[in-house]
TORDOLO-906467 format. One record per residue: residue in three letters; x, z, y of N, C-alpha, C in turn. Coordinates in Angstrom, 2 decimals. Layout:
{ALA; {X; Z; Y}; {X; Z; Y}; {X; Z; Y}},
...
END
This chain:
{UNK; {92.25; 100.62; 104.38}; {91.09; 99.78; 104.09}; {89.80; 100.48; 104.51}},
{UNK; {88.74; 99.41; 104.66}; {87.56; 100.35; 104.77}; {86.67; 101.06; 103.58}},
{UNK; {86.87; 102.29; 103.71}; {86.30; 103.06; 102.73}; {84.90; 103.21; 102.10}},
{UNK; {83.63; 103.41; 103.68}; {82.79; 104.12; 103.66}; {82.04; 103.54; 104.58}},
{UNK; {80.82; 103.34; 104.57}; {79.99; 102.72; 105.72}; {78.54; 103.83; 106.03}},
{UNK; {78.64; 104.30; 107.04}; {77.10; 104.47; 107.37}; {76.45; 104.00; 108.51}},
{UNK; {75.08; 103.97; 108.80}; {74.51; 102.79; 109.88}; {72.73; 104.04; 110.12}},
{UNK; {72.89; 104.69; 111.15}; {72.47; 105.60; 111.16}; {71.21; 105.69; 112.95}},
{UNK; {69.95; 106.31; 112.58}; {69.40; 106.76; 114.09}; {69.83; 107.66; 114.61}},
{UNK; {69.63; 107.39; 116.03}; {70.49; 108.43; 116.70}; {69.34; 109.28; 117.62}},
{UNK; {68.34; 109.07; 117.39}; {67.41; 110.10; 118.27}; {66.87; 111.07; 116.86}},
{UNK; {67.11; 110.70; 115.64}; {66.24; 112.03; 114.87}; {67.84; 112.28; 114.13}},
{UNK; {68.84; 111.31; 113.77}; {70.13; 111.64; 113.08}; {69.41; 111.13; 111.63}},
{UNK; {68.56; 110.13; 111.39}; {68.17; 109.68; 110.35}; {69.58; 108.28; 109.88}},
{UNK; {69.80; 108.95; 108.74}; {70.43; 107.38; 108.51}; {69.69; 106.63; 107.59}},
{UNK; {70.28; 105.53; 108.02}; {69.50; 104.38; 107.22}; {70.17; 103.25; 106.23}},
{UNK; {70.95; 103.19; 106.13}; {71.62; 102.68; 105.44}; {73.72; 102.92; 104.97}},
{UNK; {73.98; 102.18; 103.95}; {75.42; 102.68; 103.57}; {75.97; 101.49; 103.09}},
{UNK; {76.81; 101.33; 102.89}; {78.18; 100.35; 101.82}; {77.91; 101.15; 100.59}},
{UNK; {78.31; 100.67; 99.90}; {78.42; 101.28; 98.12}; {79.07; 102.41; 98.14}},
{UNK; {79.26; 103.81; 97.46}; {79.82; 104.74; 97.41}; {80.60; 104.76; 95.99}},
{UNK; {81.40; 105.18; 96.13}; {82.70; 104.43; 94.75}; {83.12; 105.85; 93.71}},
{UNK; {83.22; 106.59; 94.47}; {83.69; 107.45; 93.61}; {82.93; 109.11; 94.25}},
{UNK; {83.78; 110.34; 94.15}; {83.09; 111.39; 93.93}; {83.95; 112.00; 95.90}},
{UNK; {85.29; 111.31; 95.88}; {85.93; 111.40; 97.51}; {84.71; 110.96; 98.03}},
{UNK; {84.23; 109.78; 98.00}; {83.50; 109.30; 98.67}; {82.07; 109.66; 98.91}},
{UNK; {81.60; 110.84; 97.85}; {80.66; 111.14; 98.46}; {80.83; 112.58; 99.25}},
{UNK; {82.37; 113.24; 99.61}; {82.44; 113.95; 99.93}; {82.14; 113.31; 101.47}},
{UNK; {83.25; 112.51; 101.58}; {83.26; 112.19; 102.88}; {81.87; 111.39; 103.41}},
{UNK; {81.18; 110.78; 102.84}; {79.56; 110.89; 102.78}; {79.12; 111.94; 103.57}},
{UNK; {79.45; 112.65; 102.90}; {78.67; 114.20; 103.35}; {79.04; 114.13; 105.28}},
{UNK; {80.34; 113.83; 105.46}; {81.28; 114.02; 106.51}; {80.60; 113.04; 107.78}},
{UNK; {80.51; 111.78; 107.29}; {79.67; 111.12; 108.04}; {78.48; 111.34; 108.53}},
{UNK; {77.81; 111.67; 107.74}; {76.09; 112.17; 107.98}; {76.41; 113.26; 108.71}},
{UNK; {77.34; 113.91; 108.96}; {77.41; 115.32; 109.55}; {78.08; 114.97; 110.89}},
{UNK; {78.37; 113.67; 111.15}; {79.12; 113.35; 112.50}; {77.57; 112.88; 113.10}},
{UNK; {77.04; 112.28; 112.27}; {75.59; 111.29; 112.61}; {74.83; 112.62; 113.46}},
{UNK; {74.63; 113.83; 112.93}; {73.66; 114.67; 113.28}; {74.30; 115.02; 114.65}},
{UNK; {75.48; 114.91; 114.29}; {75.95; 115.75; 115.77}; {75.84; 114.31; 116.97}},
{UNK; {76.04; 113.54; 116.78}; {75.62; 112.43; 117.70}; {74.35; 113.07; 117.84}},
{UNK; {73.30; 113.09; 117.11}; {72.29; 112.89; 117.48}; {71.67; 114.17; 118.64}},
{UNK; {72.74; 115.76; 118.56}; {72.37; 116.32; 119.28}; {72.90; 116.11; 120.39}},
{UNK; {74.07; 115.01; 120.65}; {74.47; 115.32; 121.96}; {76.08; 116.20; 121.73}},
{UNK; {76.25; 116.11; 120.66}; {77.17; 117.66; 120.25}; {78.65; 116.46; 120.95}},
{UNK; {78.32; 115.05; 120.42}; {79.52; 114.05; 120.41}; {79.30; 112.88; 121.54}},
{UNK; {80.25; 112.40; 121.72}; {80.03; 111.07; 122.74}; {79.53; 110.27; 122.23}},
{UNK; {78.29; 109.43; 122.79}; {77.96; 108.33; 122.64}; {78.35; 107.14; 122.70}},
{UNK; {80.00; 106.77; 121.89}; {80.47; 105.97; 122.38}; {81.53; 105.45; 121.46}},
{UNK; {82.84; 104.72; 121.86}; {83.35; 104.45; 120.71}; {84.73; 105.39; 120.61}},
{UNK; {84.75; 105.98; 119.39}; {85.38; 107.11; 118.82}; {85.96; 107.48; 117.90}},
{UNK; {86.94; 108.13; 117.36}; {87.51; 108.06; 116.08}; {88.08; 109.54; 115.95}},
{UNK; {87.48; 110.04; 114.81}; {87.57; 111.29; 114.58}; {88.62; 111.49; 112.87}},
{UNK; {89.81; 112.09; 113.56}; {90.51; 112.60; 112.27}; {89.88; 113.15; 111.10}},
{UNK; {90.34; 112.69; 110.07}; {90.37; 113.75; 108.90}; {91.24; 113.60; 107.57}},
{UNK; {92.39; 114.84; 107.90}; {93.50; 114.45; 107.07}; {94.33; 113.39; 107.18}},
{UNK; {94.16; 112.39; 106.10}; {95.33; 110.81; 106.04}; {93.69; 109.79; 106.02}},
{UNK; {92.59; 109.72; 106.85}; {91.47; 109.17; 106.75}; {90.99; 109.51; 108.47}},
{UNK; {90.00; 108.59; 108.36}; {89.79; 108.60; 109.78}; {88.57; 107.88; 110.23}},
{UNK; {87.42; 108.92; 110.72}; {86.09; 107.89; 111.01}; {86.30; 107.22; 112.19}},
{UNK; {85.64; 105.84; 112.34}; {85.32; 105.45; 114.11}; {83.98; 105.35; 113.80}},
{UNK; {83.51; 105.57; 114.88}; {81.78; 105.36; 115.37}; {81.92; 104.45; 116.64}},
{UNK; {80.49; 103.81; 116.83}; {80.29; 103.59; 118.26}; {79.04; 103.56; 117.89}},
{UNK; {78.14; 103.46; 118.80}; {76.51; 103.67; 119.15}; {76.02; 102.28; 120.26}},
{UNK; {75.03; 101.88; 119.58}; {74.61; 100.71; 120.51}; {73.26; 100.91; 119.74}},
{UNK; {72.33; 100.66; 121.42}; {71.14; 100.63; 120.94}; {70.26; 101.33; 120.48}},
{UNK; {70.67; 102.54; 120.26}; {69.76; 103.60; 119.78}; {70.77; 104.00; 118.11}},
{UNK; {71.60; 102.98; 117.68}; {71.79; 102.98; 116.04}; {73.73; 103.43; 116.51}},
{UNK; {73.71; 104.20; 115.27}; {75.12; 104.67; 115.14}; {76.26; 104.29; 114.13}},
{UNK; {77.12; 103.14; 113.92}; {77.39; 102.84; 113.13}; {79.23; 103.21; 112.65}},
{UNK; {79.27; 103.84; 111.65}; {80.21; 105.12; 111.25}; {80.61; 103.93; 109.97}},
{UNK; {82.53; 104.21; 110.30}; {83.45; 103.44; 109.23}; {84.32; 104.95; 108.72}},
{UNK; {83.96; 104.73; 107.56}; {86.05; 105.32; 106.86}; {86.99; 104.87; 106.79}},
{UNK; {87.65; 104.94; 107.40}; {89.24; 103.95; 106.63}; {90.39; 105.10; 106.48}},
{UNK; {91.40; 104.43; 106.25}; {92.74; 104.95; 105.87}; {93.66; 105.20; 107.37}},
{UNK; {94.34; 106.41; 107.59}; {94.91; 106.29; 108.93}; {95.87; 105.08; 109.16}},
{UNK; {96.17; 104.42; 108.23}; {97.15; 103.18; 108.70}; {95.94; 101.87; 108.87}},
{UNK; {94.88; 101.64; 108.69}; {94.46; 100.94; 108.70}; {93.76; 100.46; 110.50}},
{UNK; {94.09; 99.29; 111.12}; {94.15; 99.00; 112.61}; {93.06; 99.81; 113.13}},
{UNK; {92.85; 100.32; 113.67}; {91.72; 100.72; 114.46}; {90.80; 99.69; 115.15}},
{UNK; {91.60; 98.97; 115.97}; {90.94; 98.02; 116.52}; {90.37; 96.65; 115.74}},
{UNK; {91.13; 96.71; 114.35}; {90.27; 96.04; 113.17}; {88.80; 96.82; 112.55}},
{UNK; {88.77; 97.99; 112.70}; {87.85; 98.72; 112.07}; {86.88; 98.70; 113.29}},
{UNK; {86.74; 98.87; 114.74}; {85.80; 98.55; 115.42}; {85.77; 97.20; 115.18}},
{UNK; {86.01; 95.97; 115.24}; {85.44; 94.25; 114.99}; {84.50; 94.46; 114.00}},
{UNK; {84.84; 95.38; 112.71}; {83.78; 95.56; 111.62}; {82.72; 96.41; 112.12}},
{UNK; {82.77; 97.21; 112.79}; {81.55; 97.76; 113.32}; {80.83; 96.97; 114.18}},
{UNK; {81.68; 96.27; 115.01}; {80.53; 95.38; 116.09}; {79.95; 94.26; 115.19}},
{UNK; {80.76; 93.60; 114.45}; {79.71; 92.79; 112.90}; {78.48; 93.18; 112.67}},
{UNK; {78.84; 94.58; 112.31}; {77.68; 95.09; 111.67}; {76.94; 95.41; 112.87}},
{UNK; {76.76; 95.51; 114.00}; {76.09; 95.72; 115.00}; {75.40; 94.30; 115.27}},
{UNK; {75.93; 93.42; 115.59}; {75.74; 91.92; 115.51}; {74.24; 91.83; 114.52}},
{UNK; {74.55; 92.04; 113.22}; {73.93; 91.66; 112.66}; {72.61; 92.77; 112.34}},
{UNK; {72.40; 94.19; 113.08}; {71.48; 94.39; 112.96}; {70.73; 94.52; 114.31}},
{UNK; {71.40; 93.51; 114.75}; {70.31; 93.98; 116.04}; {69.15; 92.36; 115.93}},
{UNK; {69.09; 91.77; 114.76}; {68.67; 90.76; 114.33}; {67.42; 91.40; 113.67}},
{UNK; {67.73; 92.70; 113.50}; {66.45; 93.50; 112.84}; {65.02; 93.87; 113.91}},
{UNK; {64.06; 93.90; 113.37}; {63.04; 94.13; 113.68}; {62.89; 95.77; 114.11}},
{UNK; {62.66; 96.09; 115.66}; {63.35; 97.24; 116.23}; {61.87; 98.04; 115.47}},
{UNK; {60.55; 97.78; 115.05}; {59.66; 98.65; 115.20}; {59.87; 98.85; 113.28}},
{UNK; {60.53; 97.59; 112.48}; {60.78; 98.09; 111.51}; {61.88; 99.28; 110.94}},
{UNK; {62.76; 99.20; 111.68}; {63.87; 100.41; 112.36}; {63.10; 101.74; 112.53}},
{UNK; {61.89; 101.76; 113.23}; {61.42; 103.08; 113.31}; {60.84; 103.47; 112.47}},
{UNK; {59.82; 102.55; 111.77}; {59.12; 102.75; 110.58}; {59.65; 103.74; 109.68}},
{UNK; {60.89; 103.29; 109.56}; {61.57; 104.29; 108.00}; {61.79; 105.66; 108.00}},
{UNK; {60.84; 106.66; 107.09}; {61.11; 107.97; 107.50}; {61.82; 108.33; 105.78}},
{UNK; {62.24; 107.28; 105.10}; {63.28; 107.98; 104.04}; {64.93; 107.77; 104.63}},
{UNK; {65.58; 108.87; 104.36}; {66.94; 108.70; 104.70}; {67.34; 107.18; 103.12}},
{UNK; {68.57; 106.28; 104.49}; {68.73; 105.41; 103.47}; {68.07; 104.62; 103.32}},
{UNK; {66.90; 104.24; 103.52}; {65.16; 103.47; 102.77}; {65.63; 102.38; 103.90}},
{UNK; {66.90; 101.89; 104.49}; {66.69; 100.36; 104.85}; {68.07; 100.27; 103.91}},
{UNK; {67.63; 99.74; 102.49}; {68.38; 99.15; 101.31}; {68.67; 97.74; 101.85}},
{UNK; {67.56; 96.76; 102.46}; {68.08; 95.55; 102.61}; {69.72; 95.22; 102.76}},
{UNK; {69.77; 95.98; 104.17}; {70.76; 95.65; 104.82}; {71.86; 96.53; 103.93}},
{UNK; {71.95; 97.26; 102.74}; {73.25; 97.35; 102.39}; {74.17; 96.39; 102.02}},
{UNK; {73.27; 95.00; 101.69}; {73.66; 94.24; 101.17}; {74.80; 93.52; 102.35}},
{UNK; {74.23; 93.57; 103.10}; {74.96; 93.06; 104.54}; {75.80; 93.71; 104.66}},
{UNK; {76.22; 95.38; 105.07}; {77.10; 96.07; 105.04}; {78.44; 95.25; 104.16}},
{UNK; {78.20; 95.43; 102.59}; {78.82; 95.58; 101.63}; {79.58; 93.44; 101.85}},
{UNK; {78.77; 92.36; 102.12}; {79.55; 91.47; 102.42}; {80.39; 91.77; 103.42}},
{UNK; {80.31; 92.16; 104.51}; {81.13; 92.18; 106.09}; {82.29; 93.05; 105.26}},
{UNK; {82.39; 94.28; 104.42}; {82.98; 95.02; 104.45}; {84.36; 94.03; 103.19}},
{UNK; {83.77; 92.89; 103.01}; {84.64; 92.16; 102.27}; {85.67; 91.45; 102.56}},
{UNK; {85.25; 91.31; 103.95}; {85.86; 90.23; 105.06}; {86.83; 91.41; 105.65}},
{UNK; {87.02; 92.47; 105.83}; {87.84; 93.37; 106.78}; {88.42; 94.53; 105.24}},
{UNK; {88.58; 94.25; 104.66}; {89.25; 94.68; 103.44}; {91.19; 94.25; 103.24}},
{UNK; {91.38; 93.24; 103.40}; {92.40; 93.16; 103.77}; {92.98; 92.63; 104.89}},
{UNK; {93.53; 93.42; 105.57}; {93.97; 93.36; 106.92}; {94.75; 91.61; 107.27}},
{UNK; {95.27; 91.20; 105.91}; {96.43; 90.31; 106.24}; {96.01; 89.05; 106.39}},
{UNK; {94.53; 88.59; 105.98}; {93.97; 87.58; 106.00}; {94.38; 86.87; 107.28}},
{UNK; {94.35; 85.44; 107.55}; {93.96; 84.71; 108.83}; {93.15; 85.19; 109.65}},
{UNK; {92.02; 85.26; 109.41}; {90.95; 85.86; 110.06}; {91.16; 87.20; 110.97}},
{UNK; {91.69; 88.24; 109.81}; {91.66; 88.99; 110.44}; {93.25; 89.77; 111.31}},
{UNK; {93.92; 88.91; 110.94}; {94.90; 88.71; 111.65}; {94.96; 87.95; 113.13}},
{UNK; {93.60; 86.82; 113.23}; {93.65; 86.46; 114.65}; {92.42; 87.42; 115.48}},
{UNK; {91.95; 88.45; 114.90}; {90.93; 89.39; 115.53}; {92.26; 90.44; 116.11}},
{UNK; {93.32; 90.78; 114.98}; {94.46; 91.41; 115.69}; {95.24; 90.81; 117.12}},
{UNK; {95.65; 89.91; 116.41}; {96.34; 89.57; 117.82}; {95.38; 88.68; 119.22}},
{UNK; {94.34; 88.51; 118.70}; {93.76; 88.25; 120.18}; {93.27; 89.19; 121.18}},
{UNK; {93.37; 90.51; 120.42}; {93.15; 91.85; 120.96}; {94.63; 92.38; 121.29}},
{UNK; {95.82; 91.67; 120.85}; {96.96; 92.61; 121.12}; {97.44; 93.19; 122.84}},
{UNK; {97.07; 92.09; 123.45}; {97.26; 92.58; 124.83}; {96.36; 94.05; 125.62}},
{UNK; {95.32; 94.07; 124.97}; {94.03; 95.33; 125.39}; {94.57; 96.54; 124.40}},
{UNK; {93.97; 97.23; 125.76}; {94.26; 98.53; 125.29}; {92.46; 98.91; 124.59}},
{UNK; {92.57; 99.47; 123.35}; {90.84; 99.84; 123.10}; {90.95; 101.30; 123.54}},
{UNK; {89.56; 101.15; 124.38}; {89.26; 102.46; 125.04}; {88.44; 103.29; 124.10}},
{UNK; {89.16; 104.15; 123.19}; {88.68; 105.07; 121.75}; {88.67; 106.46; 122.16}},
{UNK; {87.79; 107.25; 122.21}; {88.03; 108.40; 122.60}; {88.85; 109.30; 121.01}},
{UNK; {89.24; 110.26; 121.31}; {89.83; 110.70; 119.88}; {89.86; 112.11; 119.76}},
{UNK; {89.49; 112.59; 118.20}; {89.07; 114.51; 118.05}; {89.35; 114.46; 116.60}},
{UNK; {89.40; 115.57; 116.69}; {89.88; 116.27; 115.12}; {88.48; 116.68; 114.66}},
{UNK; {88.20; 116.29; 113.30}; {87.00; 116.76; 112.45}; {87.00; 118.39; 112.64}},
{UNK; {88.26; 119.16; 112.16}; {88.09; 120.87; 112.41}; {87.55; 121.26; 114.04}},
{UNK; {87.91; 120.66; 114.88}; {87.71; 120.60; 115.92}; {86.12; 120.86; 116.17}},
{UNK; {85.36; 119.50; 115.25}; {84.20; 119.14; 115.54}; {83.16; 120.47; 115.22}},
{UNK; {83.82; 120.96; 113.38}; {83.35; 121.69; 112.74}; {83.18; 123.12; 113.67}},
{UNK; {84.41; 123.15; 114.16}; {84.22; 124.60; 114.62}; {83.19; 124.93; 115.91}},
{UNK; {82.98; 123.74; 116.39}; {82.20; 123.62; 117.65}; {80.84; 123.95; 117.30}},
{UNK; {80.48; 123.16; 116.35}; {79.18; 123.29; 115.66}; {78.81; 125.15; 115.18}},
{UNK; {80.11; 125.35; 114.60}; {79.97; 127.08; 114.11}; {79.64; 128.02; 115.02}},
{UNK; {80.23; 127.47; 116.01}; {80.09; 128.46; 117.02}; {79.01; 128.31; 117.83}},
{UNK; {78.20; 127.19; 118.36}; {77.00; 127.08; 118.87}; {75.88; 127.56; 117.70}},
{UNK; {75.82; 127.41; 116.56}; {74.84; 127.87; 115.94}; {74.81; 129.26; 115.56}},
{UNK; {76.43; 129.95; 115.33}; {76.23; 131.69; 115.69}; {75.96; 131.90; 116.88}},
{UNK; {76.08; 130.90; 117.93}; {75.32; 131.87; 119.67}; {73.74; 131.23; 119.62}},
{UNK; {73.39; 130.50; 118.97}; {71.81; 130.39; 118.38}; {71.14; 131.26; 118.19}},
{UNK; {71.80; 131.41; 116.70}; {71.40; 132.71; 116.03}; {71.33; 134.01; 116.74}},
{UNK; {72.51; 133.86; 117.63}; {72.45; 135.53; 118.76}; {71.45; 135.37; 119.31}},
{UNK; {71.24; 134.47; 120.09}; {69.85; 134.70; 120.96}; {68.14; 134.88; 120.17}},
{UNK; {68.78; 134.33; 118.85}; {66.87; 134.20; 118.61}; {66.69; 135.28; 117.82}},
{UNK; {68.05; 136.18; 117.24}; {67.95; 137.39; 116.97}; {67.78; 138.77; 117.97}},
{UNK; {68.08; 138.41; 119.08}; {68.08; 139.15; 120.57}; {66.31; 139.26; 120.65}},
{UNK; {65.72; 137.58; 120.65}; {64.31; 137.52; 120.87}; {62.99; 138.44; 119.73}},
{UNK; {63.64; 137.74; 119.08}; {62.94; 138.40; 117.74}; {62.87; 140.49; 117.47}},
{UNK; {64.40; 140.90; 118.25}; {64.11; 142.27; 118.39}; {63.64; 143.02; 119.63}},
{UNK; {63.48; 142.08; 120.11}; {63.04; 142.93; 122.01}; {61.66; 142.67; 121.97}},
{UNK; {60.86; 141.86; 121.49}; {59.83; 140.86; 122.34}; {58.70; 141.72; 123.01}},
{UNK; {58.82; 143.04; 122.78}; {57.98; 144.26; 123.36}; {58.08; 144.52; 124.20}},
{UNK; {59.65; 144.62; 124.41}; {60.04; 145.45; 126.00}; {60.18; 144.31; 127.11}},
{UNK; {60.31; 142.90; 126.94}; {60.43; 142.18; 127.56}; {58.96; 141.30; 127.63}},
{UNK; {58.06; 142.31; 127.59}; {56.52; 141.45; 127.55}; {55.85; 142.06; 128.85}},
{UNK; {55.45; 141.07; 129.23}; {54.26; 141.13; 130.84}; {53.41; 142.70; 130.20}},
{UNK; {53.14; 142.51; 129.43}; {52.11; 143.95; 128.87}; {52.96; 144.91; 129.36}},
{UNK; {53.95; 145.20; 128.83}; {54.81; 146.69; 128.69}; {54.70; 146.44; 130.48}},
{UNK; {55.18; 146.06; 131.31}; {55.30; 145.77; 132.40}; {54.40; 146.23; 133.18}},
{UNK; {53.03; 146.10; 132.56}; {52.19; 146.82; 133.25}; {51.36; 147.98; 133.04}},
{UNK; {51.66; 148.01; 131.93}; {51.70; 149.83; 131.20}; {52.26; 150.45; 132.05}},
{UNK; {53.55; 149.82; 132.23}; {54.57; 150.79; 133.05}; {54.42; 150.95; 134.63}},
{UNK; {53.74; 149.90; 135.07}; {53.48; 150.44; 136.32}; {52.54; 151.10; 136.48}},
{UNK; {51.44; 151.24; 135.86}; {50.12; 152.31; 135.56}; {50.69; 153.22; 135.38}},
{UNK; {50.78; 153.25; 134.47}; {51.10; 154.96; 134.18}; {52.24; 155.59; 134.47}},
{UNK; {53.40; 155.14; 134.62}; {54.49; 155.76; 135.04}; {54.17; 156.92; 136.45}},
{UNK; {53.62; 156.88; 137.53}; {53.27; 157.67; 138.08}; {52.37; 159.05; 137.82}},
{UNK; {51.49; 158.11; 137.04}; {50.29; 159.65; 136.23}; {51.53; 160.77; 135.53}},
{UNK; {52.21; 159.74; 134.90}; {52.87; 160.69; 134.11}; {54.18; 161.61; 135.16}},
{UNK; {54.65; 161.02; 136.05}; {55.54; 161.86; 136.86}; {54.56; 163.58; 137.61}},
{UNK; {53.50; 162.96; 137.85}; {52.54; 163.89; 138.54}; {52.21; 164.89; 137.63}},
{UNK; {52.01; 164.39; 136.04}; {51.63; 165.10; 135.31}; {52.69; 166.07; 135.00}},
{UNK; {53.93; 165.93; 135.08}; {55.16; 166.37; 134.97}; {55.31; 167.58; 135.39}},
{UNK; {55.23; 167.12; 137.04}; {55.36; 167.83; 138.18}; {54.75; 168.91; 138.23}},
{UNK; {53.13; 169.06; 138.03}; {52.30; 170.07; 137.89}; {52.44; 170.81; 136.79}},
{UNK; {52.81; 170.18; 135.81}; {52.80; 171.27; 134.72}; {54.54; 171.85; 134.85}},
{UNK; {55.35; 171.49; 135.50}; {56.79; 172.04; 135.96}; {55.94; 173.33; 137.01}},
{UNK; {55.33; 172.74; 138.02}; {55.12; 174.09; 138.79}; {54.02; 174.61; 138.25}},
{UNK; {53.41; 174.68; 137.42}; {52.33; 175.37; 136.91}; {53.25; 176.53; 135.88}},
{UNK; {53.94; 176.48; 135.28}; {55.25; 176.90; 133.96}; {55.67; 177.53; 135.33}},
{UNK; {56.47; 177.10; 136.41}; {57.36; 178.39; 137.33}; {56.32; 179.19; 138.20}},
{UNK; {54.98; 179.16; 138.32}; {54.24; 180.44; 139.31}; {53.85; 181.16; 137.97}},
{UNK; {53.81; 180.78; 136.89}; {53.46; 181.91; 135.09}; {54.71; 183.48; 135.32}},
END
């Protein structure tokens, strides 16, 4: 079933709205979503439509428009039923007012539309309905083009670009002297005075 809804920007990784959150799983995997959202937003993930493991659960995303819209479901639950619910919900916010979309700088702060979320998510709740039984089989012949990754996968990618972050701006932060135009030209000044100065006081010390 569908679990979890988020509906998110994809140029700052602001989200903006959710489905109801039910229990205390759910705000773990909360957490999980918003953390796929950011990485869309750097580029870390495809812009596209996707479904990322986790455990016996399983997000899909796709991105249209600038907005990122992220499902939970259950790994038995159709895939290609869980994108129809995302393009719904795409459907219906692109009915939104794009400059009111930018406006919002609270995470969450477009409440309207949870309300919207939370109907659609009523309609794709049970798989067996009519309805959504002829969204199944009128799709049965297509193949859906889903790209597919493991959440540890995702995680570790992220770990490791932000410890080679950290390497470099710790690299910057301890050199920034020796690698400065100044030192550079200290060193070409004087490096000679001082060889000469060397020199003479070397042969000045061997005619003593």
């Amino acid at each position: 079933m569908v679990k979890l809804t988020l509906v998110g920007r994809v140029h700052d990784g602001l989200p903006l709205s959710q489905g109801l959150v039910y229990d205390e799983d759910d705000i773990v995997y909360k957490k999980h979503a918003e953390f796929l959202l950011h990485e869309i937003s750097l580029d870390a993930l495809p812009p596209s439509t996707t479904t990322i493991f986790l455990h016996n659960h399983c997000f899909n995303y796709m991105v249209r428009n600038g907005v990122c819209f992220i499902t939970l479901c259950d790994v038995s639950y159709p895939r290609k039923l869980a994108f129809h619910y995302l393009q719904d919900l795409q459907k219906e916010f692109d009915k939104v007012d794009p400059q009111l979309v930018n406006q919002i700088i609270k995470p969450y702060g477009f409440v309207k539309f949870d309300n919207i979320i939370c109907n659609i998510r009523r309609q794709y709740i049970d798989t067996r309905t009519q309805a959504n039984l002829s969204k199944l089989n009128a799709d049965h012949k297509q193949e859906l083009d889903v790209l597919t990754e493991d959440m540890s996968l995702v995680v570790e990618r992220r770990r490791r670009s932000d410890m080679i972050e950290r390497m470099k701006n710790a690299h910057k932060s301890t050199s920034p002297v020796w690698e400065s135009k100044t030192l550079e030209v200290i060193a070409v000044k004087w490096t000679p005075i001082t060889i000469i100065f060397v020199v003479a006081l070397v042969l000045l010390w061997s005619s003593l």
